[in-house]
C-alpha positions as CSV (number, residue, x, y, z in Angstrom):
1,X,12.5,-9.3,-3.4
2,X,14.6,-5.9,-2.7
3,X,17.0,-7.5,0.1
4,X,19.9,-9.5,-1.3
5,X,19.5,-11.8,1.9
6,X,16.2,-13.4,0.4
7,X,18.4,-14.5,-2.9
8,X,17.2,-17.8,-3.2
9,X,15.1,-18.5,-0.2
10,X,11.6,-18.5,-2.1
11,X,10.5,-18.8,-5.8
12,X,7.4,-16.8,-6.1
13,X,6.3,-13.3,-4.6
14,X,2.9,-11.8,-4.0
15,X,2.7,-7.9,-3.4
16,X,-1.0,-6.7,-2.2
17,X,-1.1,-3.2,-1.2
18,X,2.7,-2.8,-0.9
19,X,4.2,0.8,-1.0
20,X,7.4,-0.4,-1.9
21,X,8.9,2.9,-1.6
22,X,8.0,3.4,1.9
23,X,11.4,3.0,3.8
24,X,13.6,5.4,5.8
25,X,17.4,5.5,6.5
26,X,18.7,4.0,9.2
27,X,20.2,7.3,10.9
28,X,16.8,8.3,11.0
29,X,15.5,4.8,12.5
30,X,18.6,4.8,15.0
31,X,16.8,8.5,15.7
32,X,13.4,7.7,16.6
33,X,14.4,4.8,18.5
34,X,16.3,6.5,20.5
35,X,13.3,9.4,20.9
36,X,11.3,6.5,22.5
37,X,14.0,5.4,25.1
38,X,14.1,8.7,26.7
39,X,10.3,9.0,26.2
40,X,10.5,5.8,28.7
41,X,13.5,6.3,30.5
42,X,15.0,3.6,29.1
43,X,17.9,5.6,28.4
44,X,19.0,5.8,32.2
45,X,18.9,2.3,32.7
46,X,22.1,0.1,32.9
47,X,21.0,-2.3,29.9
48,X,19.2,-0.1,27.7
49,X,17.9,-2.7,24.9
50,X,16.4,-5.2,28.0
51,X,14.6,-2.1,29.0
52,X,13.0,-1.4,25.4
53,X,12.5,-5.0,25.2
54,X,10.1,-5.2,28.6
55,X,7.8,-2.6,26.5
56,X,4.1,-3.4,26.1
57,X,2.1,-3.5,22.9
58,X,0.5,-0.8,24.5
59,X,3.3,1.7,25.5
60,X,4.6,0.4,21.8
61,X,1.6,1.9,20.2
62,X,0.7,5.0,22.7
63,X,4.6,6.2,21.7
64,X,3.2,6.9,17.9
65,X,1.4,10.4,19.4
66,X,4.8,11.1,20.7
67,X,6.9,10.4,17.9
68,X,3.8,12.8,15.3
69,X,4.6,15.6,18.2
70,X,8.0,15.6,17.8
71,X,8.7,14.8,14.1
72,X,5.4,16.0,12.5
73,X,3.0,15.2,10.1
74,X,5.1,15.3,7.8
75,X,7.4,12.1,8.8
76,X,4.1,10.2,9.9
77,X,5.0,7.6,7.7
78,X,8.3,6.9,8.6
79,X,8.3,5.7,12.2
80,X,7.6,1.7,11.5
81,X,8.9,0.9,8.1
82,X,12.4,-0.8,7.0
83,X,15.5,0.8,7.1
84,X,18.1,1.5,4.3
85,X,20.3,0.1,6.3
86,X,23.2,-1.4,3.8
87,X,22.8,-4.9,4.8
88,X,19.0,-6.3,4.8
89,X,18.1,-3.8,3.2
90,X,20.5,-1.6,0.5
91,X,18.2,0.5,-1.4
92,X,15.1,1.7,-2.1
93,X,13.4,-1.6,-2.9
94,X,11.9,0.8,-6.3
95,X,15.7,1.8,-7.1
96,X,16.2,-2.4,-6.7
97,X,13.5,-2.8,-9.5
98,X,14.5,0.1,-11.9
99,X,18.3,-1.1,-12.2
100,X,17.6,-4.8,-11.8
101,X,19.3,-5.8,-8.2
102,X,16.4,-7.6,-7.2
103,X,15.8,-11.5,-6.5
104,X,13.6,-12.3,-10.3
105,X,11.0,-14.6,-9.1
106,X,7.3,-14.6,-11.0
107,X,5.3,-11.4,-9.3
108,X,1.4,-11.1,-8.8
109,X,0.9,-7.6,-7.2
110,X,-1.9,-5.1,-7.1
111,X,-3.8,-2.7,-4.7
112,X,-7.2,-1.8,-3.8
113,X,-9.9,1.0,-5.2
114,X,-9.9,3.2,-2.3
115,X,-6.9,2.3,-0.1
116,X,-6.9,4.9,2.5
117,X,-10.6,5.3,3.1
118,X,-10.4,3.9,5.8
119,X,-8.9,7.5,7.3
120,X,-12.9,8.7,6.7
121,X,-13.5,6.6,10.6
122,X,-11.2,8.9,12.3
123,X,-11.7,12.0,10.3
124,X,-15.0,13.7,9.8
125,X,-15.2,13.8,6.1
126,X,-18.6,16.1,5.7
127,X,-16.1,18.8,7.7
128,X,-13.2,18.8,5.3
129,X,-13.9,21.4,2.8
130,X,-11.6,22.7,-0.2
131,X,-9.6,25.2,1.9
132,X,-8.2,21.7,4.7
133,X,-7.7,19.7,1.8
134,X,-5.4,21.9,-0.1
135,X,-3.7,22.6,3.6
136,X,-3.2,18.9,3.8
137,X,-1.9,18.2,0.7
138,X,0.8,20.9,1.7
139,X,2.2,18.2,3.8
140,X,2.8,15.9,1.1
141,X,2.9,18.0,-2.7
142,X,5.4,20.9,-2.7
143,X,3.6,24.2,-3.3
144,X,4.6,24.9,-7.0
145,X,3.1,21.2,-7.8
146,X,-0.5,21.6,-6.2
147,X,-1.6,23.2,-9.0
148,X,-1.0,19.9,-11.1
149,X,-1.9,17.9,-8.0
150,X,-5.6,20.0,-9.0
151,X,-5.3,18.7,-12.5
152,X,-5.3,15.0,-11.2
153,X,-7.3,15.2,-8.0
154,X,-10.8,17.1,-8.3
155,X,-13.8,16.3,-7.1
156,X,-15.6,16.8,-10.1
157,X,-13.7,14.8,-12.2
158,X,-13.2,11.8,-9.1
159,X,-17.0,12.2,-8.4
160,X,-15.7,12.4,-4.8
161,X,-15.9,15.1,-2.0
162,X,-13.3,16.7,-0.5
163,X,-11.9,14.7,1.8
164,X,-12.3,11.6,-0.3
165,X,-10.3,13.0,-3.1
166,X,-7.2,13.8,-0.3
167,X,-7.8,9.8,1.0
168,X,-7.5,9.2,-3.0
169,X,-3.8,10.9,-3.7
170,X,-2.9,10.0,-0.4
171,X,-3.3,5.9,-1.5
172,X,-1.8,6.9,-5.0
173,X,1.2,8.5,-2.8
174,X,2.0,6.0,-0.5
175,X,0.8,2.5,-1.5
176,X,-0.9,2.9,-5.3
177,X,1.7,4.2,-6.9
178,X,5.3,2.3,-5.0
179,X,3.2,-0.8,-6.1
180,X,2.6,0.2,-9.9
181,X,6.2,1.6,-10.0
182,X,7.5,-2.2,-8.7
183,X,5.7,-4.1,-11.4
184,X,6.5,-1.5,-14.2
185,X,10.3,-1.2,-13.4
186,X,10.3,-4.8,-13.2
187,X,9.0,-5.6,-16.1
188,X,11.9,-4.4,-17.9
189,X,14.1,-7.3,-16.6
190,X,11.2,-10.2,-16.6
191,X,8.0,-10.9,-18.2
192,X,6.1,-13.3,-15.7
193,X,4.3,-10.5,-13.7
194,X,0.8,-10.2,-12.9
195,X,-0.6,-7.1,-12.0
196,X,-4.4,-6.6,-10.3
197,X,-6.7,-3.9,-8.6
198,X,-9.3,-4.6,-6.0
199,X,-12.4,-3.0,-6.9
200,X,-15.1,-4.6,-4.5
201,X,-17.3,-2.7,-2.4
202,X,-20.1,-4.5,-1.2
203,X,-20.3,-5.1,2.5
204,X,-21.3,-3.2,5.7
205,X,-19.3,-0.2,5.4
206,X,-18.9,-0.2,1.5
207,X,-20.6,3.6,1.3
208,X,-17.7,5.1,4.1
209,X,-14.4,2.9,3.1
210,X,-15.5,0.9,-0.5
211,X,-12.6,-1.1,-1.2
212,X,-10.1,0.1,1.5
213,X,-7.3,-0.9,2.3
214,X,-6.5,-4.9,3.0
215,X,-10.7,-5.7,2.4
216,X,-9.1,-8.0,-0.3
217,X,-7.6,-10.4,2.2
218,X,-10.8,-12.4,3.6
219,X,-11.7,-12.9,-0.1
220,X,-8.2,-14.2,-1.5
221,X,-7.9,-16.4,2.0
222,X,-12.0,-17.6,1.9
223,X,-12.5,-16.2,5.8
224,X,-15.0,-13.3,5.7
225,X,-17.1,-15.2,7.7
226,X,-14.3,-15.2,10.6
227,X,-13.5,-12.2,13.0
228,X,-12.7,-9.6,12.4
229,X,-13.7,-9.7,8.6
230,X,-17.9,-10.8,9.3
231,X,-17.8,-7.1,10.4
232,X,-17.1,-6.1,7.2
233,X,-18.9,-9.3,4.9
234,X,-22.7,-9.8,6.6
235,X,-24.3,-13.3,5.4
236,X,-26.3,-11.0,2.7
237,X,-22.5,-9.8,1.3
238,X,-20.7,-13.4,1.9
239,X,-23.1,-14.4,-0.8
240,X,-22.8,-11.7,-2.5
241,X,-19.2,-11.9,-2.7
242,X,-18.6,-16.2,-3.5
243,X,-18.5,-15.3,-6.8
244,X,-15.4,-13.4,-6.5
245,X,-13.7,-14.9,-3.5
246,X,-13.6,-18.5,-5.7
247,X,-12.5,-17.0,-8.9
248,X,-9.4,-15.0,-6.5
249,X,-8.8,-17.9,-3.8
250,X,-8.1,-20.3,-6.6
251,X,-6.4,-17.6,-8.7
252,X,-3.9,-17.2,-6.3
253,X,-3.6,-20.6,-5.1
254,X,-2.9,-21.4,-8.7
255,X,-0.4,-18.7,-8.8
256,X,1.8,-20.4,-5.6
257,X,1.4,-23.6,-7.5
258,X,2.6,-22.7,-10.9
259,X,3.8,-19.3,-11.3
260,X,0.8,-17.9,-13.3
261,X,-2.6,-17.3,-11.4
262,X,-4.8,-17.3,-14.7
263,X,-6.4,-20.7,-16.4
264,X,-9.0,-21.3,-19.3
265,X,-11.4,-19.7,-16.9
266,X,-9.9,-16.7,-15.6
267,X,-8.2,-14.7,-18.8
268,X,-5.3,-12.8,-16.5
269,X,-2.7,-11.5,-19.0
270,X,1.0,-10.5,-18.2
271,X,1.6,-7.4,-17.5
272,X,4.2,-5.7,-19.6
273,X,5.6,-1.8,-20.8
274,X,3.8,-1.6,-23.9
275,X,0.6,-2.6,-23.3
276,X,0.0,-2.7,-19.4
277,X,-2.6,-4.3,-18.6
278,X,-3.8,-5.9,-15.5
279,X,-7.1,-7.3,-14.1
280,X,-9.9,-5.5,-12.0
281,X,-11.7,-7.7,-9.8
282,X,-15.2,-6.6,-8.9
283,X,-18.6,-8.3,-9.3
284,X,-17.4,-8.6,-12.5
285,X,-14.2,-9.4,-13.6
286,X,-12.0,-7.0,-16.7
287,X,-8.7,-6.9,-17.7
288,X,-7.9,-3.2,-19.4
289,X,-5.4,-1.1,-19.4
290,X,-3.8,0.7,-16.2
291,X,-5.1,3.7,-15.7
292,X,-2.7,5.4,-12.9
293,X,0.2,6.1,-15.3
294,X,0.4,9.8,-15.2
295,X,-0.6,10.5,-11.7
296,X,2.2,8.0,-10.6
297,X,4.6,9.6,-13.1
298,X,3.5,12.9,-11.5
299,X,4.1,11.4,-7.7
300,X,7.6,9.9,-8.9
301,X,8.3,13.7,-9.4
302,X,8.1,14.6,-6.1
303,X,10.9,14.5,-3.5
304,X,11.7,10.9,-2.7
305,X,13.6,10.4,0.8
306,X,16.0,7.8,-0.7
């Protein structure tokens, strides 16, 4: 929707978990690539692209360690997105939305629960106590804004622990909040948007990840009985969840068909600026009002790379 290249090459758009502010310039890009040719010794070679280009999926993946060692933490989320690069890209896709230099088709676009729970399988949560969460949020909040982070994020007030309040700003950070901020500025400029958040937890690993990040897929596509997603949706939770994945499946079939994903049996309201609502799909189904407003408005304060 953000690249001017896509003008007039589709007439709907679906955004599901989609940080849409998560790009990088293309100096930095031209950087890291450049990082990982030496890392390989690609750099020493006569034709230097059919030497990247002979990578594995492998060397691909095992050169992420070496790109966190040398740019940090910090950057760790700017290795493999788009570039600003002034020709597919010419913008911040949320700068695109705000002013209107976007491609205006009809929009359904949401996000799940708990996005970045999924982090608890490679962290151990029970070990990540006040003190490492506050550390790691340095990496992310500036130091005169934690104490408003503290306002928004606490554990008494999430009901979560530690760690799962740090896996809760980081979603609002990173993918929450750059979707919200896509349907809200758009909404300015059109009025066909529909705007959603994934609520559903019940299947294998609900109590570690609840509804993590991209768990919504096997239900909107009908395949949690296939691999990898029967991991995930046992036999006892695939019938647990038919409810759901009919009322979504055909919501967003209907939406590709027609441009509006409710009917006379799912009420799914427009979103717009005044009242913003959208639709929560769990084992039962609300529409209310959005409830991330302020901690995205307090996010959008913070330093934005582009």
């Amino acid at each position: 929707m953000a690249s001017p290249l896509a003008a007039g090459l589709f007439d709907k758009a679906i955004i599901q978990s989609g940080g849409c502010q998560t790009v990088s310039t293309e100096e930095f890009g031209f950087d890291v690539g450049k990082a990982v040719s030496k890392y390989y010794g690609c750099h020493l070679e006569a034709d230097e692209l059919a030497c990247l280009r002979k990578l594995s999926r492998v060397q691909l993946n095992r050169s992420f360690y070496f790109l966190l060692g040398k740019y940090g933490i910090r950057n760790i989320f700017q290795f493999y997105v788009p570039h600003v690069d002034g020709h597919a890209l010419t913008e911040n896709p949320v700068t695109a939305f705000e002013t209107g230099r976007y491609n205006r088709v009809p929009l359904l676009a949401g996000s799940n629960l708990e996005e970045e729970n999924i982090l608890s399988g490679f962290l151990p949560s029970p070990l990540i106590t006040k003190r490492i969460t506050r550390q790691l949020n340095r990496l992310f909040v500036s130091a005169d804004a934690l104490e408003e982070w503290s306002y928004y994020y606490h554990p008494d007030s999430l009901n979560r622990n530690h760690f799962e309040v740090f896996s809760h700003a980081l979603a609002d950070s990173l993918v929450t909040c750059g979707t919200f901020n896509a349907v809200d500025k758009a909404a300015q400029y059109q009025s066909d948007i529909y705007y959603y958040r994934f609520d559903f937890h019940r299947h294998n690993l609900g109590n570690f990840i609840g509804a993590g990040h991209a768990l919504e897929i096997p239900v909107v596509f009908d395949n949690v009985d296939k691999f990898p997603f029967n991991l995930f949706y046992s036999k006892k939770y695939r019938a647990r969840a038919r409810p759901l994945i009919d009322t979504m499946s055909s919501a967003w079939a209907r939406f590709a068909r027609t441009g509006n994903p409710g009917d006379d049996s799912l009420y799914w309201p427009a979103y717009d600026q005044v009242s913003r609502q959208r639709i929560y799909f769990n084992e039962s189904i609300a529409v209310g009002e959005t409830d991330i407003v302020q901690k995205c408005e307090f996010w959008n304060r913070q330093p934005r790379t582009l």
